[in-house]
BAKOL-218561 format. One line per 8 residues: number of its first residue (from 1); their letters; for each residue y, z negated, x of C-alpha. Coordinates in nm, 4 decimals. Example, Ala and Ser with C-alpha at 12.3 -4.5 7.8 and 13.67 -1.06 7.14 Angstrom:
2
1 = AS = -0.4500/-0.7800/1.2300  -0.1060/-0.7140/1.3670
//
This chain:
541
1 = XXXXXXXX = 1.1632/-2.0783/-1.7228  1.3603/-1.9796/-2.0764  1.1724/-2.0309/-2.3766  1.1934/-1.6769/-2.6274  1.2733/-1.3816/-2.5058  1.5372/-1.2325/-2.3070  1.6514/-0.9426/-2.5966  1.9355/-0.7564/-2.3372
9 = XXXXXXXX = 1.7439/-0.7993/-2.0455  1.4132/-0.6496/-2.2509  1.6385/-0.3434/-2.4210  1.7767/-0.2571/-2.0684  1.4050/-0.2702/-1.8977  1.2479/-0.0596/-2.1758  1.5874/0.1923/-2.1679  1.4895/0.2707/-1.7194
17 = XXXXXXXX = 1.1293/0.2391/-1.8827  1.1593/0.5362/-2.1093  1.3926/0.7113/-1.9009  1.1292/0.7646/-1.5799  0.8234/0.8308/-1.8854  1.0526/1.1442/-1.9749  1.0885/1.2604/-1.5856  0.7078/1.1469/-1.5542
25 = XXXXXXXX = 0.6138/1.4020/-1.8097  0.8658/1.6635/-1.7283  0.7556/1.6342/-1.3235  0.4682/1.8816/-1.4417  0.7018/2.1816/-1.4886  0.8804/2.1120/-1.1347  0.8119/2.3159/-0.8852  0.5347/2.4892/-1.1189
33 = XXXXXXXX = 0.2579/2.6818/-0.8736  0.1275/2.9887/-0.9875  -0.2115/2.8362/-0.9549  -0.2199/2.4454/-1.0519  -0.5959/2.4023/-1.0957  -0.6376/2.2510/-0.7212  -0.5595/1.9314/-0.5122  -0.3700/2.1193/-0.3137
41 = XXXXXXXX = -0.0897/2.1603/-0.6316  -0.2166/1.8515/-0.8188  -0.3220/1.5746/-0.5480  -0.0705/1.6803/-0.2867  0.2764/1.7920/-0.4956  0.2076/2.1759/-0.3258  0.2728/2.0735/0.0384  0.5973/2.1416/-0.0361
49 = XXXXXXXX = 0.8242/1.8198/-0.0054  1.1441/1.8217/0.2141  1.2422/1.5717/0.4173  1.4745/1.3328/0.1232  1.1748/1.3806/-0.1093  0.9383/1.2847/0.0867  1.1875/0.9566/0.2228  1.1504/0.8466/-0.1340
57 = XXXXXXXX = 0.7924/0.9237/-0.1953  0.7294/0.7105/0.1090  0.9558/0.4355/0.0635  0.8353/0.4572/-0.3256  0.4799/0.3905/-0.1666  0.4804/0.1654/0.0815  0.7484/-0.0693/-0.0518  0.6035/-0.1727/-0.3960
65 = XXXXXXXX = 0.6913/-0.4441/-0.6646  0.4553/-0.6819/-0.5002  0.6220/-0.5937/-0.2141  0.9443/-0.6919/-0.4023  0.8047/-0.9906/-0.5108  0.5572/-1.1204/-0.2498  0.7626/-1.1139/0.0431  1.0386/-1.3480/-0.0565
73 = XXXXXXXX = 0.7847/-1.5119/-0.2968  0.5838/-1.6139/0.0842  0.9588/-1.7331/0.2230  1.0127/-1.9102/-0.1209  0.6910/-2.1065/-0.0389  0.6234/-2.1107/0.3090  0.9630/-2.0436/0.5271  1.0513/-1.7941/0.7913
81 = XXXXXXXX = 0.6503/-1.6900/0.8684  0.6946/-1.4695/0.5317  0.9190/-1.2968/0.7495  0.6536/-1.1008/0.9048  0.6827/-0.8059/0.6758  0.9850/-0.7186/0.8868  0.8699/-0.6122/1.2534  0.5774/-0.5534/1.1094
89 = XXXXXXXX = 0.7581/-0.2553/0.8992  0.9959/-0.1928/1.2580  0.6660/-0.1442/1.4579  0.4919/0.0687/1.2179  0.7120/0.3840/1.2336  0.7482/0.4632/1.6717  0.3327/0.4224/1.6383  0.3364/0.6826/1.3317
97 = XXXXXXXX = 0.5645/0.9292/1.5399  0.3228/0.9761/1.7713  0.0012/1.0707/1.5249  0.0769/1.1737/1.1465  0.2588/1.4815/1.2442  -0.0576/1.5649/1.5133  -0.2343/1.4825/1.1391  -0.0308/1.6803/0.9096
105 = XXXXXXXX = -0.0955/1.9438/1.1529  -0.4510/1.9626/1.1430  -0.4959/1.9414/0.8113  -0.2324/2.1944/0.7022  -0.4517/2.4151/0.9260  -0.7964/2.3589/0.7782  -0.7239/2.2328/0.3916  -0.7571/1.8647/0.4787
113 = XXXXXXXX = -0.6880/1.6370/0.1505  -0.8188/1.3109/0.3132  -0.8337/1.1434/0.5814  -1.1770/1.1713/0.5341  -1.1731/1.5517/0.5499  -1.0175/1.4983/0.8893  -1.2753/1.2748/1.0045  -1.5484/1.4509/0.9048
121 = XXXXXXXX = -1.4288/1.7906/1.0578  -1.3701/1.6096/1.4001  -1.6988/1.4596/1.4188  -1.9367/1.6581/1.1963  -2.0223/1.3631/1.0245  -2.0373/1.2990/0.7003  -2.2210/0.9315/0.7120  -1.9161/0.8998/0.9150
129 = XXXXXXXX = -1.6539/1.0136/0.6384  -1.8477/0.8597/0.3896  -1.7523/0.5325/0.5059  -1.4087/0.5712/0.5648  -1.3929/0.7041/0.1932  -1.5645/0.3968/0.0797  -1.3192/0.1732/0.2823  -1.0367/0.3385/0.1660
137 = XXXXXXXX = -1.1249/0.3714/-0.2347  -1.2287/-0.0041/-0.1706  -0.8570/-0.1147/0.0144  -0.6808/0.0674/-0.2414  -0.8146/-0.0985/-0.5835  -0.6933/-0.4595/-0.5220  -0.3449/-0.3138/-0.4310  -0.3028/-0.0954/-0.7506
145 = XXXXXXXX = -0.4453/-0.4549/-0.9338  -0.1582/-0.6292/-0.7853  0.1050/-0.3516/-0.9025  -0.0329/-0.5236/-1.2250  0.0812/-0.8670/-1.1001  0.4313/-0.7687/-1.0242  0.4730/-0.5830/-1.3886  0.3008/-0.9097/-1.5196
153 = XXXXXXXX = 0.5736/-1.1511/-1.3669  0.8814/-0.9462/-1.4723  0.7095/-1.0045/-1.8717  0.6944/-1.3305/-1.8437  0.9694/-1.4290/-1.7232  1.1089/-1.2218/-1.9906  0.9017/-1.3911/-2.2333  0.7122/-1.0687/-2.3391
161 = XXXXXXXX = 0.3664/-1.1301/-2.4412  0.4224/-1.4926/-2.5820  0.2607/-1.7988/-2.3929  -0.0762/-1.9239/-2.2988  -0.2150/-1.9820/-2.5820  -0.1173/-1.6613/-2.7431  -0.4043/-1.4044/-2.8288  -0.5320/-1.2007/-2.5622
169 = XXXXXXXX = -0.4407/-0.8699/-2.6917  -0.0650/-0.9695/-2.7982  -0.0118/-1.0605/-2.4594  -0.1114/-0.7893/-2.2482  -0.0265/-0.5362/-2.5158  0.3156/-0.4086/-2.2717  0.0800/-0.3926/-2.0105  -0.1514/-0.2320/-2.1245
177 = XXXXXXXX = 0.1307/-0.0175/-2.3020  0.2694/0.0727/-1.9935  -0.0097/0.1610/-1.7832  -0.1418/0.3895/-2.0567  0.2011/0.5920/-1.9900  0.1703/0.5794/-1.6405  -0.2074/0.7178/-1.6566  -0.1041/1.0216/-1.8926
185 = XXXXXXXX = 0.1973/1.1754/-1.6967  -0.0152/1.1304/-1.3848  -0.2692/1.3141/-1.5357  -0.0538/1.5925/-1.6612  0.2199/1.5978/-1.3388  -0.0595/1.4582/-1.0968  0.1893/1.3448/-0.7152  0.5041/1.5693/-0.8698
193 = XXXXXXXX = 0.5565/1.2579/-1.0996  0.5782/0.9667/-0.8661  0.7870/1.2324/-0.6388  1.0566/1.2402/-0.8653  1.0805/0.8650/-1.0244  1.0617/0.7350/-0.7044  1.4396/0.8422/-0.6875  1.4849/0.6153/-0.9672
201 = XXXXXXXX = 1.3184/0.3260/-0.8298  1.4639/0.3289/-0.4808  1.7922/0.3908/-0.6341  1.7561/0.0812/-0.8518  1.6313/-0.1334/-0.5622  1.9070/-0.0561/-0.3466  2.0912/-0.1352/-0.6091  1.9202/-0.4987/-0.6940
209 = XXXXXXXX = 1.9266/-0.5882/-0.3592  2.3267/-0.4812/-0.2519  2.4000/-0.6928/-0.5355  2.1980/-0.9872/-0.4984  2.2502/-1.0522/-0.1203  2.6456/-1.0714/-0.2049  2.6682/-1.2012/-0.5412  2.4157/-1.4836/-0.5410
217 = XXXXXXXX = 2.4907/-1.6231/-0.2503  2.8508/-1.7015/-0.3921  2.7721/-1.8479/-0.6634  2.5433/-2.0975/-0.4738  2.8742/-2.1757/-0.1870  2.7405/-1.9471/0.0739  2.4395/-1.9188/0.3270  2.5229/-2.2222/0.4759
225 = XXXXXXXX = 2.4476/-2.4123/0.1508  2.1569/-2.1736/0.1241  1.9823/-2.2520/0.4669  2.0649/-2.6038/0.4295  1.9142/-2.6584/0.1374  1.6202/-2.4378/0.2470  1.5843/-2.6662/0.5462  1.5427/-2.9932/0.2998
233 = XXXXXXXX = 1.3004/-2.8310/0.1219  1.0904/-2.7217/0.3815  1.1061/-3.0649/0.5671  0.9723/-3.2372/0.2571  0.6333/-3.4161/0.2742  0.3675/-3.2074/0.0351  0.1856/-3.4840/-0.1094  -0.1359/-3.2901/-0.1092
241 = XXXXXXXX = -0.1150/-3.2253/0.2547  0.0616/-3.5029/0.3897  0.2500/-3.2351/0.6141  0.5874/-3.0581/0.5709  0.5932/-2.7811/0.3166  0.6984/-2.5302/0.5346  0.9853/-2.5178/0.7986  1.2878/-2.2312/0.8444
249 = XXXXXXXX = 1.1013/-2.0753/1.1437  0.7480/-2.0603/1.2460  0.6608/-2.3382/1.5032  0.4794/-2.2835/1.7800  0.1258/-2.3172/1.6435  0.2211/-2.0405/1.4055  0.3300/-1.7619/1.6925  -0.0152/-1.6008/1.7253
257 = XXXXXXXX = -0.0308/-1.6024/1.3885  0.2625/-1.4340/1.3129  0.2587/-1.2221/1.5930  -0.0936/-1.0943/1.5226  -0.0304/-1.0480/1.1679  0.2793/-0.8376/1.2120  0.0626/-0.6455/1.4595  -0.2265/-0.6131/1.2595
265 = XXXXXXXX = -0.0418/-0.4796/0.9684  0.1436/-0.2295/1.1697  -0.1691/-0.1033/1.2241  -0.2650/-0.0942/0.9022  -0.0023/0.0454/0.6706  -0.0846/0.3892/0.7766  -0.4292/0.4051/0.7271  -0.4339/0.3442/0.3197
273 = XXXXXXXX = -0.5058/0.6460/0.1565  -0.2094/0.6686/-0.0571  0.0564/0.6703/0.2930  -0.1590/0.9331/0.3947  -0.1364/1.1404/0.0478  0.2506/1.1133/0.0576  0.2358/1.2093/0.4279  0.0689/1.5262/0.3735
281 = XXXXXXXX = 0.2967/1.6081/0.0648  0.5237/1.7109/0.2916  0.6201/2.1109/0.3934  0.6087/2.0615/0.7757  0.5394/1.9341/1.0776  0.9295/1.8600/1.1900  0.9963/1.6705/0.7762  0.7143/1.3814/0.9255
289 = XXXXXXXX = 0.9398/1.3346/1.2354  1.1983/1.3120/1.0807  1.0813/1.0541/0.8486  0.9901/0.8710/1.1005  1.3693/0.7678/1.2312  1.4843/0.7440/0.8923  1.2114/0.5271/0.7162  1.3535/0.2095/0.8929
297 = XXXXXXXX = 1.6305/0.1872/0.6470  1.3633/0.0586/0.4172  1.2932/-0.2275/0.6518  1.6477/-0.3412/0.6867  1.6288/-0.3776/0.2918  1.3249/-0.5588/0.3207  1.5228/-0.8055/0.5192  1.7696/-0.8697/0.2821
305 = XXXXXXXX = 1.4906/-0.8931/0.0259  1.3219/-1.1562/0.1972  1.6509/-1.3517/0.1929  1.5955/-1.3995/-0.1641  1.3283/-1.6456/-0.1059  1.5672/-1.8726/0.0398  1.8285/-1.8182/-0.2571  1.5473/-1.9267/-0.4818
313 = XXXXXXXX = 1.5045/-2.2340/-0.2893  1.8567/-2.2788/-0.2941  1.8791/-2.2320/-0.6960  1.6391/-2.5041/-0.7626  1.4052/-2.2343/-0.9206  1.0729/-2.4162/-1.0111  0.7525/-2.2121/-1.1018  0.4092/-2.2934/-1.0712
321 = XXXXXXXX = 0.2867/-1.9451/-0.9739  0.5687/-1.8221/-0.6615  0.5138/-1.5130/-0.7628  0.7360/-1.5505/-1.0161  1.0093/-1.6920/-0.8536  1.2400/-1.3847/-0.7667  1.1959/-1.2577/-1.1341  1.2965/-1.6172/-1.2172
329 = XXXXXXXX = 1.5665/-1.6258/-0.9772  1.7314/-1.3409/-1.1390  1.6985/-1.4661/-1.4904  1.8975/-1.7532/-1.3684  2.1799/-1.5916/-1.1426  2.2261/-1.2472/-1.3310  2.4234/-1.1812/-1.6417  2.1122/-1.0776/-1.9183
337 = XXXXXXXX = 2.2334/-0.7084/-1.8573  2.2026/-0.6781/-1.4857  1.8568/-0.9185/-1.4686  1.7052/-0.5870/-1.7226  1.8514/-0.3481/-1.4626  1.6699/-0.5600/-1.1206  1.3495/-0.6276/-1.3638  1.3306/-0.2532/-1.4414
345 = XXXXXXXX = 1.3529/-0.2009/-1.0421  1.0270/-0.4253/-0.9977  0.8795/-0.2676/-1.3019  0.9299/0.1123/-1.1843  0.8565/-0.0122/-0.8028  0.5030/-0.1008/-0.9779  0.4503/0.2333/-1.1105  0.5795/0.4893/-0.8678
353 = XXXXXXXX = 0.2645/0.3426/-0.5772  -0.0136/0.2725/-0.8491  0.0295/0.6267/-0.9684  -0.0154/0.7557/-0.5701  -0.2398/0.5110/-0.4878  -0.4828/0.6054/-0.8169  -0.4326/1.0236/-0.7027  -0.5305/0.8996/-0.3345
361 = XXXXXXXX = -0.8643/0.7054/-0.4426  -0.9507/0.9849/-0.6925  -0.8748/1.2575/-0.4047  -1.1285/1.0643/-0.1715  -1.4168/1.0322/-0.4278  -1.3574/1.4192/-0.5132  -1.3857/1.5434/-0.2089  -1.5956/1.2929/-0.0287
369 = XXXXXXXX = -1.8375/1.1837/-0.2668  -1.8239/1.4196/-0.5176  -1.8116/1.7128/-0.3580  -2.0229/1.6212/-0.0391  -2.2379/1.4627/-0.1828  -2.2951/1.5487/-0.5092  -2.1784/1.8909/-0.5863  -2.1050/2.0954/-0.2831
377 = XXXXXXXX = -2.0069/2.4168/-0.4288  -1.7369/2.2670/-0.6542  -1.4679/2.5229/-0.6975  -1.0954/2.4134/-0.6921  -1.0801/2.3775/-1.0749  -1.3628/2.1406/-1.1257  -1.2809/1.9358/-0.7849  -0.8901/1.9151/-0.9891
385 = XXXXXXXX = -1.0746/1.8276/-1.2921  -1.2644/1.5112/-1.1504  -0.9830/1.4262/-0.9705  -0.7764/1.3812/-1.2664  -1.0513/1.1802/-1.4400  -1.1137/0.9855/-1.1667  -0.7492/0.8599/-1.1279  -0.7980/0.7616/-1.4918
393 = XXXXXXXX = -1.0727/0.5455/-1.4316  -0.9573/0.3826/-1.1040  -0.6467/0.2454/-1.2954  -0.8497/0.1753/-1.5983  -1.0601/-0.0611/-1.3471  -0.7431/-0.1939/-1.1859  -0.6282/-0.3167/-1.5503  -0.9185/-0.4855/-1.6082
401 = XXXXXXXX = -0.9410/-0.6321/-1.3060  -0.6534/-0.7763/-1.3591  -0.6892/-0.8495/-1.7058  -1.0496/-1.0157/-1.6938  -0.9812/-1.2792/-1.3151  -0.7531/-1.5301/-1.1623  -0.4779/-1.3572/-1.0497  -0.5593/-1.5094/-0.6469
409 = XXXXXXXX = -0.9291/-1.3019/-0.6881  -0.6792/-0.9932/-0.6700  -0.4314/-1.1481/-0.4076  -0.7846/-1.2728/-0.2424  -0.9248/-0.8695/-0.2146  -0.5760/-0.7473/-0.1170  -0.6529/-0.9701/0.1740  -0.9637/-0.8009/0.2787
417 = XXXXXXXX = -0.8195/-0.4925/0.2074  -0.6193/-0.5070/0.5076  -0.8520/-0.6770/0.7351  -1.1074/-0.3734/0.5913  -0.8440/-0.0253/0.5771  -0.7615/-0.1157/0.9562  -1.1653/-0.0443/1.0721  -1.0599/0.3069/0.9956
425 = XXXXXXXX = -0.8146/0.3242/1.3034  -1.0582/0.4422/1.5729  -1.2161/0.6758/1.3921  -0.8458/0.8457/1.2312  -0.5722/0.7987/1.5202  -0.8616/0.7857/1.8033  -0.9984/1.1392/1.6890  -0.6544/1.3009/1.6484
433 = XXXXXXXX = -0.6035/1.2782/2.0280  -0.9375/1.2816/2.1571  -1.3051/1.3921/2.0969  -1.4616/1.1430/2.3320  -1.5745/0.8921/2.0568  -1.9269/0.9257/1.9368  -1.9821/0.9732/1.5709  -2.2314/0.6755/1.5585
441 = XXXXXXXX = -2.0587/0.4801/1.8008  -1.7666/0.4466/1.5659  -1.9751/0.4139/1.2856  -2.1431/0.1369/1.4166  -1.8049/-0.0275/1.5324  -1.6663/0.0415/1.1713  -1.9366/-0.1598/1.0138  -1.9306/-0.4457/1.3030
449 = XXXXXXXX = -1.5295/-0.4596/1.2387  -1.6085/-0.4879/0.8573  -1.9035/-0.7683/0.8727  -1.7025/-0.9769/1.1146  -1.3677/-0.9301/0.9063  -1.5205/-1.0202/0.5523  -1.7499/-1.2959/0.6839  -1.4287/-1.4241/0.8672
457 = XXXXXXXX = -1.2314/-1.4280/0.5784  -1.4636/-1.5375/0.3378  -1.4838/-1.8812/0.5821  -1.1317/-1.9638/0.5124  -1.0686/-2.2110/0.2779  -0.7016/-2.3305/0.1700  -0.6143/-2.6430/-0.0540  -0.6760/-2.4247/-0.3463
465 = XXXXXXXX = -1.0027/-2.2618/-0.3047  -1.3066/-2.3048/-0.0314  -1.3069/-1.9596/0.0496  -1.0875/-1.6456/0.1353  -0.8197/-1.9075/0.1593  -0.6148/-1.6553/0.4130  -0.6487/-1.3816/0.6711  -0.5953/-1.6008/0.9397
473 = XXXXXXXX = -0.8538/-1.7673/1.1634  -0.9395/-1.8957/1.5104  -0.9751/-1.6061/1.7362  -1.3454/-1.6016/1.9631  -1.2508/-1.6888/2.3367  -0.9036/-1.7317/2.2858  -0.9025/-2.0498/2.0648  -0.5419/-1.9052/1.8792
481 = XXXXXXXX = -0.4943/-1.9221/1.5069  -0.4710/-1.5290/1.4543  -0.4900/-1.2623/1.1917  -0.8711/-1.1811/1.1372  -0.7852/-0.8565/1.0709  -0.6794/-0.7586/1.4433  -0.9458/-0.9433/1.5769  -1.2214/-0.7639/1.3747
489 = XXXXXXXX = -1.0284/-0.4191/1.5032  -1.0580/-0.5496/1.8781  -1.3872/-0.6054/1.8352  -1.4644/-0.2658/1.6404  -1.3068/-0.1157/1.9671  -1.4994/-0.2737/2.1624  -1.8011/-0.1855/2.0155  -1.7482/0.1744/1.9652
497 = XXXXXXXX = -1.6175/0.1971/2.3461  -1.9564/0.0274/2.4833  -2.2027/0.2533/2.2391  -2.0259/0.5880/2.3226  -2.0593/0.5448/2.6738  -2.4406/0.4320/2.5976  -2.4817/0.7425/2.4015  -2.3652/0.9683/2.6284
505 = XXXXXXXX = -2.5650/0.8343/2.9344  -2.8605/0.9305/2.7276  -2.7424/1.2489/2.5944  -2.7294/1.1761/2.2457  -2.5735/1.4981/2.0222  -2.2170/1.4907/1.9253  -2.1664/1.6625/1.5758  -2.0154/2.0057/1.5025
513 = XXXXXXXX = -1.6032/2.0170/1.5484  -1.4664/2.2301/1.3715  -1.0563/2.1928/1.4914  -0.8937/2.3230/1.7994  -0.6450/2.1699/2.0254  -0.3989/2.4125/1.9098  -0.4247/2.2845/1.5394  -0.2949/1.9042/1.5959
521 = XXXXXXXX = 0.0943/2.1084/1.6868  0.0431/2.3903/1.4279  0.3732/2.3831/1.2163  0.3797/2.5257/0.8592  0.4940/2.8821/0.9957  0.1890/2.9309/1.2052  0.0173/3.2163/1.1481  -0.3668/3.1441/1.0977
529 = XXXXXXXX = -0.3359/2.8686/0.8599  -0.6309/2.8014/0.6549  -0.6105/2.7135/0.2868  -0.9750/2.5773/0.2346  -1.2096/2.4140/0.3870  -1.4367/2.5890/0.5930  -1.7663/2.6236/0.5411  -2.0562/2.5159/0.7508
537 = XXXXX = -2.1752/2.7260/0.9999  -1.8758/2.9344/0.9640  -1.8112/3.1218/1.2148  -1.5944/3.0409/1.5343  -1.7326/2.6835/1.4785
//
């Protein structure tokens, strides 16, 4: 790594830094609603994204700076299993065609926010919501802490901040400069902001990566050299281990893994809060489908991305942390001009998903907590209000999450926040296409899936630390290395399948539903629509 700092690469990152403040702050007066004192305006951008908008809010979401630097940061150290990020992101988006415009249906019809509005208007519980609130605010923090992580690397391999040994405050000053920023224009522009710098970001990435995949490789002779190299690398003995450090393509001990992991996270993706908060941004029904086909243009990048953790190898870049390896990778190969331009892309891909994600937590604690729980007749204005202090707070605890741990305690809960986020499944995509499901019964198989999945992980050591070592363990009665995460959903599943039919042999109650069938293919023209939530007991339910 270069000792001082990088002054052109610095002046360019702060020049895209300033530039996306400005259309952060001047988001607020797009698309101005008469009355902006609700989630509906603040939370959700006015339902009123079109279908390129909404591309980039959801590409500007899902594929963040750790994204950026994690996946080729997992080829850099491990091989071709980092690769998993890439069907995983092909499978998501066929399985998302066939419920999130069933969901963006139903809750353009009733005033749904959340997913837990949804789930508690299927199943008239709100034990039942409560939890998938909880699991959601829960799966979100670690993954606006490691938004952190990726703004972090870019500094230091910068040289921002000075070294080790410098004080505490000097160091994290630009981070804590930046995130200050990103807290106030969310505040004022609430989802409008991210909406409109994610066309910066995405642009830059785009960019980065067009760039990268052509220039680097010919300054290091090609992708020959590149995968040759690779291959040396990988077949070295790790002295720690005594084992091979990694190897160009997952053996065959490593299939289930990988396969179950892709799976898994397929799964997954969809059921964070923030995809969901960008999803129901959107103006109608037919913007989601479309989406859908076009999306995958994100994964092909993500392909060439992960390339880049070969190139790395191939460079000789040596870090101790790997997550600074692609930063490092193009402080080496870039002239200082065009390494400011691809830092600037990580930097802004940091701030464009911590901004949704902090508007999706708030949204769930406003209207699931808050408001159910703790002041039910909330009007508009004060749920808007909390909201917006909320979002403050959740990124305030991000930072010092951050700030205050080891950097793999974040990495660690961003592992359990997928194994936990993807307990939500039965109760979300089971309930938009059927009412079968008991409310206990999947509350019951929610907390089963979530006991098994954190006990799981926490009994996975790695030559690092004793435990949450991985998501990956043996898999009960099939003896396969797999990814905990799908096996604590199979076993949710299973539970919740067993207790329904248990419940209903004895007649148990089924809560209140308050949707109808025609509401999951209601389009934005359909006459009927509700605007707020209805009330209990209302009538016709």
């Amino acid at each position: 790594m270069n000792d001082g700092v990088n002054g052109v690469a610095l002046g360019v990152f702060i020049f895209f830094f300033l530039a996306v403040t400005v259309v952060g702050f001047l988001a607020a007066k797009w698309r101005r609603a008469e009355n902006e004192q609700s989630l509906d305006e603040w939370g959700l951008g006015g339902r009123s994204f079109g279908t390129w908008i909404t591309w980039f809010l959801l590409g500007g979401d899902l594929y963040t700076a750790y994204t950026f630097v994690a996946v080729p940061a997992a080829i850099y150290a491990a091989g071709a299993a980092g690769f998993f990020a890439v069907p995983y992101t092909i499978l998501v988006y066929p399985l998302i065609f066939t419920f999130l415009p069933r969901l963006w249906s139903v809750s353009h019809k009733h005033g749904y926010v959340t997913t837990s509005d949804f789930v508690r208007g299927r199943f008239g519980s709100r034990g039942l919501s409560l939890a998938v609130a909880v699991t959601g605010i829960l799966a979100t923090m670690p993954y606006i802490a490691l938004q952190l992580v990726g703004i972090q690397a870019v500094l230091d391999v910068m040289g921002v901040g000075g070294g080790e040994n410098t004080n505490w405050f000097v160091k994290d000053l630009p981070l804590l400069i930046a995130f200050g920023v990103l807290a106030a224009y969310t505040y004022s522009s609430g989802l409008r902001a991210p909406a409109l710098i994610a066309f910066v970001k995405d642009t830059l990435i785009y960019i980065v990566i067009a760039v990268a995949i052509i220039y680097i490789p010919i300054k290091l002779g090609g992708f020959d050299e590149i995968f040759a190299k690779s291959g040396e690398a990988f077949s070295a003995i790790n002295p720690a281990t005594g084992k091979p450090k990694g190897a160009l393509a997952p053996g065959e001990a490593g299939q289930w893994t990988y396969a179950t992991l892709a799976l898994g996270s397929a799964l997954a993706l969809f059921m964070y809060p923030h995809s969901i908060t960008a999803t129901l941004s959107s103006k109608s029904r037919e913007v989601i489908r479309r989406n859908t086909t076009i999306l995958p243009l994100y994964s092909l990048m993500l392909g060439l991305l992960a390339l880049l953790g070969f190139m790395a190898i191939a460079a000789g870049v040596k870090v101790s942390n790997g997550q600074l390896a692609i930063p490092q990778l193009f402080e080496d190969m870039f002239p200082s001009w065009f390494a400011g331009v691809a830092f600037a892309a990580i930097g802004i891909g940091a701030l464009v998903p911590a901004a949704i994600m902090s508007i999706a937590a708030a949204n769930l604690f406003t209207r699931n907590i808050y408001k159910d729980f703790i002041k039910p007749n909330a009007t508009p204005e004060q749920e808007t209000k909390v909201s917006k202090l909320v979002s403050l707070l959740v990124k305030v605890g991000a930072l010092v999450f951050v700030l205050t741990m080891d950097k793999t305690v974040a990495i660690n809960f961003q592992l359990l926040g997928g194994i936990w986020i993807l307990q939500t499944f039965p109760a979300l995509v089971g309930g938009l296409f059927t009412r079968w499901f008991h409310r206990w019964a999947l509350l019951v198989g929610w907390g089963v899936g979530m006991i098994y999945g954190t006990a799981a992980a926490y009994g996975v050591a790695s030559p690092t630390q004793k435990h949450f070592g991985g998501s990956s363990a043996e898999i009960p009665g099939i003896g396969e290395i797999g990814y905990i995460g799908l096996t604590a959903f199979v076993l949710n599943v299973l539970v919740t399948v067993v207790l329904t039919i248990v419940l209903r042999a004895v007649g148990t109650p089924d809560g209140v539903d308050e949707t109808s069938p025609e509401d999951y293919t209601a389009d934005a023209g359909d006459k009927g629509v509700v605007t707020e939530l209805p009330k209990v007991g209302a009538a016709g339910h």
